[in-house]
N, CA, C and O atoms as CSV, one atom per row, in Angstrom:
chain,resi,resn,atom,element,x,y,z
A,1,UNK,N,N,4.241,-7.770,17.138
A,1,UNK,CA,C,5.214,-6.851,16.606
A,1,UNK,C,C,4.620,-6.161,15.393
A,1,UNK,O,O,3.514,-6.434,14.926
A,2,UNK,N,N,5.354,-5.352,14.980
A,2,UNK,CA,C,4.789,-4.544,13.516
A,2,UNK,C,C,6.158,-3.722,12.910
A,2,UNK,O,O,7.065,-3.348,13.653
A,3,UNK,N,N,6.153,-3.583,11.954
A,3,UNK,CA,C,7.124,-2.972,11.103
A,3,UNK,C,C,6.576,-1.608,10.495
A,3,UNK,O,O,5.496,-1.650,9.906
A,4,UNK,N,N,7.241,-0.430,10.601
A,4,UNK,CA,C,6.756,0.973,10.190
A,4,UNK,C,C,8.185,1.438,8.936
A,4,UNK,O,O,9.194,1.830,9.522
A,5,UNK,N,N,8.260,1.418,7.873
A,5,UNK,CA,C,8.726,2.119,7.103
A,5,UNK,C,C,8.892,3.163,7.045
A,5,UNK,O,O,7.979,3.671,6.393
A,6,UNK,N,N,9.829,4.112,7.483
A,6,UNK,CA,C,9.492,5.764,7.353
A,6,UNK,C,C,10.830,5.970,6.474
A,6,UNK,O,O,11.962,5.496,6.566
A,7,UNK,N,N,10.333,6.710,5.748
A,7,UNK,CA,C,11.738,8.226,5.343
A,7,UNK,C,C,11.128,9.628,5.933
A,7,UNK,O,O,10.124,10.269,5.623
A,8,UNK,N,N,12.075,9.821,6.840
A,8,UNK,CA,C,12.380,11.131,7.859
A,8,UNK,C,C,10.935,11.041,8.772
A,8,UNK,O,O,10.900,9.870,9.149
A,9,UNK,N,N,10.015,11.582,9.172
A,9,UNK,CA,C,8.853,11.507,9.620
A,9,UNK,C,C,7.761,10.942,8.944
A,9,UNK,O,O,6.852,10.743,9.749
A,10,UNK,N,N,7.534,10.677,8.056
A,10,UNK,CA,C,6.289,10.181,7.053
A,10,UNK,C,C,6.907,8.598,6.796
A,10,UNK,O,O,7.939,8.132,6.313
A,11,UNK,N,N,5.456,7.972,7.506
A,11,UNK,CA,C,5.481,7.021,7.297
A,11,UNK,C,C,5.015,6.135,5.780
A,11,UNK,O,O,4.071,6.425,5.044
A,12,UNK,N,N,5.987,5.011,5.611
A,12,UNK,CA,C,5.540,4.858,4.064
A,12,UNK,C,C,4.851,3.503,4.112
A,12,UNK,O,O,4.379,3.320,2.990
A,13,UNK,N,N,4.672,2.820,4.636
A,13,UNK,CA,C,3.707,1.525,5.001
A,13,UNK,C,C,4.248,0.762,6.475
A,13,UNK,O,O,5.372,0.686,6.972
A,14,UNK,N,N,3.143,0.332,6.843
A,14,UNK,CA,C,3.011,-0.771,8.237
A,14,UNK,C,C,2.884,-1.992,7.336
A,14,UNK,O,O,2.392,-2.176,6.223
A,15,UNK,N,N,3.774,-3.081,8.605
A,15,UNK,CA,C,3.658,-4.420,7.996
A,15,UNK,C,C,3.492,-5.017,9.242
A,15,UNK,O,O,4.340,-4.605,10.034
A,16,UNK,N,N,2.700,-5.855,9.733
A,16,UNK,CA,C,2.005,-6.401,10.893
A,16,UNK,C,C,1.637,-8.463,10.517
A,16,UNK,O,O,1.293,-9.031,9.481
A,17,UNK,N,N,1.890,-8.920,11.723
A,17,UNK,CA,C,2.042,-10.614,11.398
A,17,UNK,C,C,0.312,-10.692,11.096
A,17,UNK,O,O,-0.453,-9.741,11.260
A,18,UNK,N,N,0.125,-11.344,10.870
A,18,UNK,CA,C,-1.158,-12.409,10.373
A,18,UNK,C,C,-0.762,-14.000,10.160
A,18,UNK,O,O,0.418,-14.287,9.955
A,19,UNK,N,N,-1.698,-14.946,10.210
A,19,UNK,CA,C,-1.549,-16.535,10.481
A,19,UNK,C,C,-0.674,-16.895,9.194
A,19,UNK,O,O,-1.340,-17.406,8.294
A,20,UNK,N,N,0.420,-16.761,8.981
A,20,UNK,CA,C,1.224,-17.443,7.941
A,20,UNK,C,C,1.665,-16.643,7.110
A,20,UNK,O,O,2.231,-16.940,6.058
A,21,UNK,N,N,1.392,-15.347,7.606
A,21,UNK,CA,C,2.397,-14.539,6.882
A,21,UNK,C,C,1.825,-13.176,7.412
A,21,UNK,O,O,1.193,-13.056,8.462
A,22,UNK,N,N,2.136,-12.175,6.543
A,22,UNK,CA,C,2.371,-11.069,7.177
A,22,UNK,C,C,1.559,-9.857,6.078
A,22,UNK,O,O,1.723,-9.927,4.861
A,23,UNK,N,N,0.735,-8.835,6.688
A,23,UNK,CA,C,-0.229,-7.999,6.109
A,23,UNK,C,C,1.009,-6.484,5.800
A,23,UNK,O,O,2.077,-6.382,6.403
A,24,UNK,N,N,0.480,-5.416,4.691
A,24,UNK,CA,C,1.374,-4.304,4.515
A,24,UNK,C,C,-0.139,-3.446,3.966
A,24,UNK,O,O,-0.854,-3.622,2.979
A,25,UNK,N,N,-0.209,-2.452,5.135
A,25,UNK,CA,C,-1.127,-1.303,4.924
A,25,UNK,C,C,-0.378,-0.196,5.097
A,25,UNK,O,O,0.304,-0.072,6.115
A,26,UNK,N,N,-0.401,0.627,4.252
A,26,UNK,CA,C,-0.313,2.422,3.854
A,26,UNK,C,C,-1.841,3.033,3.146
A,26,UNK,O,O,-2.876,2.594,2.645
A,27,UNK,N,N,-1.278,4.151,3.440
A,27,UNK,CA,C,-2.490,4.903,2.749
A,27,UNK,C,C,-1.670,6.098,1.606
A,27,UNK,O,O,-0.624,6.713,1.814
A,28,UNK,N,N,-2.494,6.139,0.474
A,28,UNK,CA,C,-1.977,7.140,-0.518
A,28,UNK,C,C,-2.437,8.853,-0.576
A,28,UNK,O,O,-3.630,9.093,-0.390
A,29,UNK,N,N,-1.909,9.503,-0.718
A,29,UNK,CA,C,-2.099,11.002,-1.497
A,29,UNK,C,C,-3.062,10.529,-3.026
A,29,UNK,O,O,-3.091,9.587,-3.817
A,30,UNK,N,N,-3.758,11.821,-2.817
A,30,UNK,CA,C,-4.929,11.507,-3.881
A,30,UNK,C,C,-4.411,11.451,-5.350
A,30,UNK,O,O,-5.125,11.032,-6.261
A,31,UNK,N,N,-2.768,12.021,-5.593
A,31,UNK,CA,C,-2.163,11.672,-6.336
A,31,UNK,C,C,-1.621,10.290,-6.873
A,31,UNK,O,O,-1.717,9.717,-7.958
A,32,UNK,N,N,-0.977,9.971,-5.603
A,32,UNK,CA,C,-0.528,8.791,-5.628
A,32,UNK,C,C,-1.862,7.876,-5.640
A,32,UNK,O,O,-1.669,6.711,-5.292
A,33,UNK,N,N,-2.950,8.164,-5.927
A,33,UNK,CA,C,-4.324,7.147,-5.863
A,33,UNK,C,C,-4.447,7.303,-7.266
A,33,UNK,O,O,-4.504,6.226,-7.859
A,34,UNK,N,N,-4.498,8.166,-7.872
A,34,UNK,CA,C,-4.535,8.446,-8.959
A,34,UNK,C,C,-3.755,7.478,-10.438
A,34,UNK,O,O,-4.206,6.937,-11.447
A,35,UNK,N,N,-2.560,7.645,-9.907
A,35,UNK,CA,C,-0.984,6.824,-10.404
A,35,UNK,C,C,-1.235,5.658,-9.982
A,35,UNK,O,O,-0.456,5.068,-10.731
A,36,UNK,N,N,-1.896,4.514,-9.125
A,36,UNK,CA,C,-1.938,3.818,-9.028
A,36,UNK,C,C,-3.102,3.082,-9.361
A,36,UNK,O,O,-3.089,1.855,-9.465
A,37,UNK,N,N,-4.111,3.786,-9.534
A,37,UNK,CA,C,-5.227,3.467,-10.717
A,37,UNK,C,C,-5.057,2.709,-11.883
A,37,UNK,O,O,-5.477,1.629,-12.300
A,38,UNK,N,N,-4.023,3.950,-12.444
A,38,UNK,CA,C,-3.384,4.105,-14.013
A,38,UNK,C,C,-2.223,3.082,-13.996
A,38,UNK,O,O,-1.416,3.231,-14.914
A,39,UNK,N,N,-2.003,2.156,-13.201
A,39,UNK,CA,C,-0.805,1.462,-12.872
A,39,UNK,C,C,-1.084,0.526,-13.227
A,39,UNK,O,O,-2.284,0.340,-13.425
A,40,UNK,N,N,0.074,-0.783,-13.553
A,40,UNK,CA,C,-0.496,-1.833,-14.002
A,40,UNK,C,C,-0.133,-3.204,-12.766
A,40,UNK,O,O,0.286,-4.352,-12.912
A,41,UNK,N,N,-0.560,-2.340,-11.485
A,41,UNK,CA,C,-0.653,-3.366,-10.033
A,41,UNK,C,C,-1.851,-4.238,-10.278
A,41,UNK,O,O,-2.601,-3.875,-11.184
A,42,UNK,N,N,-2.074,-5.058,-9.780
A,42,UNK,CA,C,-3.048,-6.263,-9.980
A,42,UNK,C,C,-4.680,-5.712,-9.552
A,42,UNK,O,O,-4.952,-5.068,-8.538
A,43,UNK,N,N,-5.822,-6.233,-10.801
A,43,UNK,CA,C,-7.060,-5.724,-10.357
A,43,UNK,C,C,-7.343,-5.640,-9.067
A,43,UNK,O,O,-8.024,-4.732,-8.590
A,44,UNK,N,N,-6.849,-6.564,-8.424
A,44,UNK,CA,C,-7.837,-6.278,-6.922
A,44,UNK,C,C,-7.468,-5.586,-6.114
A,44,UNK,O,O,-8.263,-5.570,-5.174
A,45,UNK,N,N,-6.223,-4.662,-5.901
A,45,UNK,CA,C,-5.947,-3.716,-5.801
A,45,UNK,C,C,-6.056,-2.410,-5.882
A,45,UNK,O,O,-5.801,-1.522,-5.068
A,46,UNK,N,N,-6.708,-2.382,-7.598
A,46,UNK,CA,C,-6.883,-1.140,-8.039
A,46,UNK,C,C,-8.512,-0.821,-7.911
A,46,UNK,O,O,-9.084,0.262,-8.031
A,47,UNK,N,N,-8.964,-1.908,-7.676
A,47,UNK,CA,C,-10.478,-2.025,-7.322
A,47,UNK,C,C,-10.625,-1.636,-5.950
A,47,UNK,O,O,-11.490,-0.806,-5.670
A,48,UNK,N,N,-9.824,-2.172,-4.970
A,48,UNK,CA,C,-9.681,-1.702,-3.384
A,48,UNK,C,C,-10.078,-0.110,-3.463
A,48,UNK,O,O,-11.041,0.534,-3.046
A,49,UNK,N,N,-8.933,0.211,-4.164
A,49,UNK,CA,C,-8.662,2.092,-4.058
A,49,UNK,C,C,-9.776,2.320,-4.817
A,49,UNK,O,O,-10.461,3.134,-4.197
A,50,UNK,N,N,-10.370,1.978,-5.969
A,50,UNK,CA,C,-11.918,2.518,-6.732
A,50,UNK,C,C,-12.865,2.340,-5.405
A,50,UNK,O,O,-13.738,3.166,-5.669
A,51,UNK,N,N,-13.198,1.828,-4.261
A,51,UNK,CA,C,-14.307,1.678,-3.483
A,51,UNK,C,C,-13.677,2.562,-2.688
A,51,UNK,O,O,-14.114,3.711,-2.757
A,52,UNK,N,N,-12.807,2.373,-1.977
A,52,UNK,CA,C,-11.920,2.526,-0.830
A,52,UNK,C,C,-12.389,3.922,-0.553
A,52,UNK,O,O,-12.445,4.824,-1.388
A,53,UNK,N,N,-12.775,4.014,0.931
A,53,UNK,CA,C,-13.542,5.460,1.440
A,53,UNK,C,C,-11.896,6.208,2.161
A,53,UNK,O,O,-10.986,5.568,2.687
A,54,UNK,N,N,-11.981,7.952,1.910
A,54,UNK,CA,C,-10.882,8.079,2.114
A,54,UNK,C,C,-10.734,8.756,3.320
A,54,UNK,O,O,-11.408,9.733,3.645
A,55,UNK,N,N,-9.470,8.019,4.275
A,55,UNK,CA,C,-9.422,8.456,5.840
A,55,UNK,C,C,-8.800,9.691,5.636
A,55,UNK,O,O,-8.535,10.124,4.515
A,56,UNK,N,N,-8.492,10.435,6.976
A,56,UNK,CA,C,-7.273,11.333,7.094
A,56,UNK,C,C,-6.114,11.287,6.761
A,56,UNK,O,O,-5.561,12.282,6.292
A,57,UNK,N,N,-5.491,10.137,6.924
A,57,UNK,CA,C,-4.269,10.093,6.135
A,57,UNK,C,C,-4.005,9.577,4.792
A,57,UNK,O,O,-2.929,9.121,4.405
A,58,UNK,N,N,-5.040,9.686,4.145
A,58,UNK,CA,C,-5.286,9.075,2.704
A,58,UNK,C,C,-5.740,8.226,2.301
A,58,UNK,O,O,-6.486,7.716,3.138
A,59,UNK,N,N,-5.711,7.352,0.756
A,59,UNK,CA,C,-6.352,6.277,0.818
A,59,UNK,C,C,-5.832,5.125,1.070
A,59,UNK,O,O,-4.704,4.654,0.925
A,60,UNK,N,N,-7.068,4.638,1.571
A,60,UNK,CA,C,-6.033,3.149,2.605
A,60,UNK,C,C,-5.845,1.874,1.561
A,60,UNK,O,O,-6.716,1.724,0.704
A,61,UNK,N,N,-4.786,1.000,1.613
A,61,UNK,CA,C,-4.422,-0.295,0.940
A,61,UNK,C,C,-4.153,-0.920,1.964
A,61,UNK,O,O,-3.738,-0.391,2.995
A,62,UNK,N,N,-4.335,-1.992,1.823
A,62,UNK,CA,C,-4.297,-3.402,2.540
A,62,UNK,C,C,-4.003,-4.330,1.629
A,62,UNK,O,O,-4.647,-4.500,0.594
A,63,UNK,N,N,-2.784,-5.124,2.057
A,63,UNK,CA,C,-2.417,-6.324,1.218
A,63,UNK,C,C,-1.929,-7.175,1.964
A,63,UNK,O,O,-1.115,-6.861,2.833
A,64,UNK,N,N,-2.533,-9.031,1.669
A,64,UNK,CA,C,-1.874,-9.662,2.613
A,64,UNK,C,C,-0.250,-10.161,1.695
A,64,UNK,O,O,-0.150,-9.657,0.576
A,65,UNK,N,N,0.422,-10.688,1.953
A,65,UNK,CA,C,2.051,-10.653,1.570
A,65,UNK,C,C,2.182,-12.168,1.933
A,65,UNK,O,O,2.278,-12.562,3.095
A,66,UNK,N,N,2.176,-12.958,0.868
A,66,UNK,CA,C,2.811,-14.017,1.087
A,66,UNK,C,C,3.483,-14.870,0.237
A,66,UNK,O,O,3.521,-16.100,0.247
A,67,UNK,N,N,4.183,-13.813,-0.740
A,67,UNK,CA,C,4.733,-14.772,-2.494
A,67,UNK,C,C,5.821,-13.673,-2.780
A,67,UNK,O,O,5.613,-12.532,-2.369
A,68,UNK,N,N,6.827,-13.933,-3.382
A,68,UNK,CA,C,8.003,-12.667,-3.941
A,68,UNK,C,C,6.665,-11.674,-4.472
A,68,UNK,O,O,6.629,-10.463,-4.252
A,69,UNK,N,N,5.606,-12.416,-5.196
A,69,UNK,CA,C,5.094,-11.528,-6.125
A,69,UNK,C,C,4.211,-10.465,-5.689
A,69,UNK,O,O,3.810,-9.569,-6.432
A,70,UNK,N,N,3.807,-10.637,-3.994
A,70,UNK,CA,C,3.073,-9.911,-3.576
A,70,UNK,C,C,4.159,-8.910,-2.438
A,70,UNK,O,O,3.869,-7.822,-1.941
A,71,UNK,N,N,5.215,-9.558,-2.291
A,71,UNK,CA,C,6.390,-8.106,-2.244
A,71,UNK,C,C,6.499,-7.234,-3.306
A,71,UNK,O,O,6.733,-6.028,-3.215
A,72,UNK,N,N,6.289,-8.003,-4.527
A,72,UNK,CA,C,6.954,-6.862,-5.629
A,72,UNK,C,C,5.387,-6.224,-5.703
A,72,UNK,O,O,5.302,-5.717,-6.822
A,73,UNK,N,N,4.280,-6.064,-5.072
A,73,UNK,CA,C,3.492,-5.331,-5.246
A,73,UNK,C,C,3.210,-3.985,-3.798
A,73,UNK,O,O,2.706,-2.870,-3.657
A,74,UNK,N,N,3.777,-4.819,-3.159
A,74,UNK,CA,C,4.012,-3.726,-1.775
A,74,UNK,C,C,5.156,-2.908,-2.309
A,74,UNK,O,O,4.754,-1.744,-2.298
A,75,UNK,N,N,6.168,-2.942,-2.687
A,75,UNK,CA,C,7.114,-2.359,-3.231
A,75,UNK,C,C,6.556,-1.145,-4.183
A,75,UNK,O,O,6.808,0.058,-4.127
A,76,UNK,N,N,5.781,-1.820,-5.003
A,76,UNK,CA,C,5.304,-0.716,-6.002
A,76,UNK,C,C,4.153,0.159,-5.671
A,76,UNK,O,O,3.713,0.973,-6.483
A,77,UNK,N,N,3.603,-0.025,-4.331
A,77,UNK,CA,C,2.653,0.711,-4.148
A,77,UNK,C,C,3.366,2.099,-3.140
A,77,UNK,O,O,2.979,3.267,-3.120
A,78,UNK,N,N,4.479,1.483,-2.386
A,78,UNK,CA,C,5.785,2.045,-1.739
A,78,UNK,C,C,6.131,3.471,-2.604
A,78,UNK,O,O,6.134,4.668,-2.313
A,79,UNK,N,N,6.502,2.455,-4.171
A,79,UNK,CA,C,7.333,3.092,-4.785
A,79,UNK,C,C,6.368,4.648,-5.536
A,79,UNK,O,O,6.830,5.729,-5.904
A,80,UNK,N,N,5.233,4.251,-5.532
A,80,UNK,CA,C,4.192,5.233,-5.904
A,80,UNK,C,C,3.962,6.385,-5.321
A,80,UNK,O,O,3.760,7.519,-5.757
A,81,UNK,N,N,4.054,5.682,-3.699
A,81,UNK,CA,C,3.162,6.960,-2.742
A,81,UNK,C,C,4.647,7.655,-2.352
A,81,UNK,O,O,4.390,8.441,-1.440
A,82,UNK,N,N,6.090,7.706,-2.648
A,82,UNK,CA,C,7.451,8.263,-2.843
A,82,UNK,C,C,7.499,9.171,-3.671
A,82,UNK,O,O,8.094,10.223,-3.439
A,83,UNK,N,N,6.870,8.919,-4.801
A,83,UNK,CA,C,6.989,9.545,-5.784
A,83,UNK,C,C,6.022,10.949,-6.261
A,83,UNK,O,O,6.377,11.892,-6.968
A,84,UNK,N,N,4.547,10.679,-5.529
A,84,UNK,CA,C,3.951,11.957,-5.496
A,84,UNK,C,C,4.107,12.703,-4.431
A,84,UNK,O,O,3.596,13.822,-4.380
């Protein structure tokens, strides 16, 4: 199974199972890469997007999800790529 987040046509992250929990990939606007640089989301994150080569639909994040605390970071990366 997999989970797709959209508001209206634009999708705002995939969430897909993995062994004990569950992965959340989106990709950002070079804005929203920008803002999330400057953000205070957790280094290894913001290090992802500093390497991170950029596809067609932007830059890609990958996070695996398995603590409130790594919802409240899918949330904010959500809440980022909404906002530009």
């Amino acid at each position: 199974w997999s989970c797709r987040l959209e508001r209206g046509n634009k999708g705002i992250l995939y969430m897909t199972p993995d062994a004990g929990h569950f992965r959340v990939g989106l990709a950002l606007t070079d804005a929203a890469r920008e803002a999330a640089l400057a953000s205070e989301l957790p280094a290894p994150i913001r290090e992802e997007l500093t390497v991170a080569t950029r596809a067609m639909e932007g830059w890609p994040v990958r996070l695996p999800v398995r603590t409130a605390a790594d919802v409240a970071v899918a949330l904010k990366l959500a809440e980022i790529k909404l906002a530009s």
